[in-house]
C-alpha positions as CSV (number, residue, x, y, z in Angstrom):
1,X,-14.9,-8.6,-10.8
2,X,-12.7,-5.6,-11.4
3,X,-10.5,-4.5,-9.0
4,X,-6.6,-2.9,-8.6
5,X,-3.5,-3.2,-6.9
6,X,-1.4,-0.6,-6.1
7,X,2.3,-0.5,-4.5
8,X,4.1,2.9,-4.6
9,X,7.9,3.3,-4.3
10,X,9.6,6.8,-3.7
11,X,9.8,7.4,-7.2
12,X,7.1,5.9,-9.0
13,X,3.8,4.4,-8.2
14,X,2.5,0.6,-9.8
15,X,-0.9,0.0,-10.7
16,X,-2.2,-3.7,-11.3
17,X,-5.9,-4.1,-12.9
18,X,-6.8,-7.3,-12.3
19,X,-10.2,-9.5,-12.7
20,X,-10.6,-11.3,-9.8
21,X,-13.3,-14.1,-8.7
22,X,-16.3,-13.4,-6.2
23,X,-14.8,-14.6,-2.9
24,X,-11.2,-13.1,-3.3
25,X,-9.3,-11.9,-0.4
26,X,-6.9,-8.8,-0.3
27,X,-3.7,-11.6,0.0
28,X,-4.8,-13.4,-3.1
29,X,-5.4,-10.1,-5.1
30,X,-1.9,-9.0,-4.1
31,X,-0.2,-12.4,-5.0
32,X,-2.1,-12.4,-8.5
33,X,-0.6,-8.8,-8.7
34,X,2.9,-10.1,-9.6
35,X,4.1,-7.2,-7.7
36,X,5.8,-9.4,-5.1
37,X,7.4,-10.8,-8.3
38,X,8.4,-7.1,-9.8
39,X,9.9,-6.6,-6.8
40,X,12.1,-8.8,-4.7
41,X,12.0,-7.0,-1.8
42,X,8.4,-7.1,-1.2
43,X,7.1,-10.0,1.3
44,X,3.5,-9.9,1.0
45,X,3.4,-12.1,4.2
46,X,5.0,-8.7,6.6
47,X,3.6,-5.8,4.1
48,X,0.8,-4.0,5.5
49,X,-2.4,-3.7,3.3
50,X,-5.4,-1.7,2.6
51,X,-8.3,-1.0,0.6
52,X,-8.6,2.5,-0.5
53,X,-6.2,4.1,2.7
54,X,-7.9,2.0,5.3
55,X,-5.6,-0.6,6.9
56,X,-6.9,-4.0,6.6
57,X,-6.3,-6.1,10.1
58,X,-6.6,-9.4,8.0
59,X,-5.4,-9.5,4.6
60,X,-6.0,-13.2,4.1
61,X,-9.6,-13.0,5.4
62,X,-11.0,-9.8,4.2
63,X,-13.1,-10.3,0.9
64,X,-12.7,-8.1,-2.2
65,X,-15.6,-6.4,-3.5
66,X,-16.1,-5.0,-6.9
67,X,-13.9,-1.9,-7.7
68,X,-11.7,-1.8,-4.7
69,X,-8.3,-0.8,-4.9
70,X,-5.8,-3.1,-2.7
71,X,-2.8,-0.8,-1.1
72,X,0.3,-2.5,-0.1
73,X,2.2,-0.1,2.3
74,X,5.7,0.3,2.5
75,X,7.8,1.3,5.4
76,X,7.9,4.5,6.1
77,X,11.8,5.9,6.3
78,X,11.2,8.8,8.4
79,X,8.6,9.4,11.2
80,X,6.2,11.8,9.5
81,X,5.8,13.6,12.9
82,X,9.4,14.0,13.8
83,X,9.3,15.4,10.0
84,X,6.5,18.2,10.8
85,X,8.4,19.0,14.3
86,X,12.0,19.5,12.0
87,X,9.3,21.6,9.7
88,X,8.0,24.1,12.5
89,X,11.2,24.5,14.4
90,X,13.1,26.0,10.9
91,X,10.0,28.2,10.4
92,X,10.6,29.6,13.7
93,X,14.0,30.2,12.8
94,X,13.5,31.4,9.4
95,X,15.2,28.6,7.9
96,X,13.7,27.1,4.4
């Protein structure tokens, strides 16, 4: 079965297609990615995973199903809501 990987960087996003057996787990799709191979720094065993933008709880136990796309999350490097509070605070002051 048909299904993709996907790890995004700041710059540039990496899409695996892979074909995968019946039975497949998220962890096994994203160590047949190579991705963990591409890049050094990410250890499948701490990165946070998905299927299409849902966190998955167990990577190693949740079955693939035909045309899903795998998400491996990387961590964030500000606090998105710290972000939007900087964001509203400069609109009140009439900063850019």
């Amino acid at each position: 079965m048909k299904v993709k990987v996907v790890y995004a960087k700041a710059d540039s996003q990496h899409v695996v297609d892979l074909d995968v057996s019946e039975g497949t787990t998220v962890y096994q799709a994203a160590e047949q990615s190579g991705l963990a191979v591409l890049f050094p720094d990410l250890d499948l065993k701490t990165t946070p995973m998905g299927i299409f933008g849902v966190l998955v709880k167990k990577a190693t136990t949740t079955i693939l199903r035909p045309g899903d796309r795998v998400e491996l999350y990387r961590s964030l490097i500000a606090d998105p809501k710290e972000n939007r509070r900087t964001r509203a605070e400069n609109q009140k002051l009439g900063r850019p």
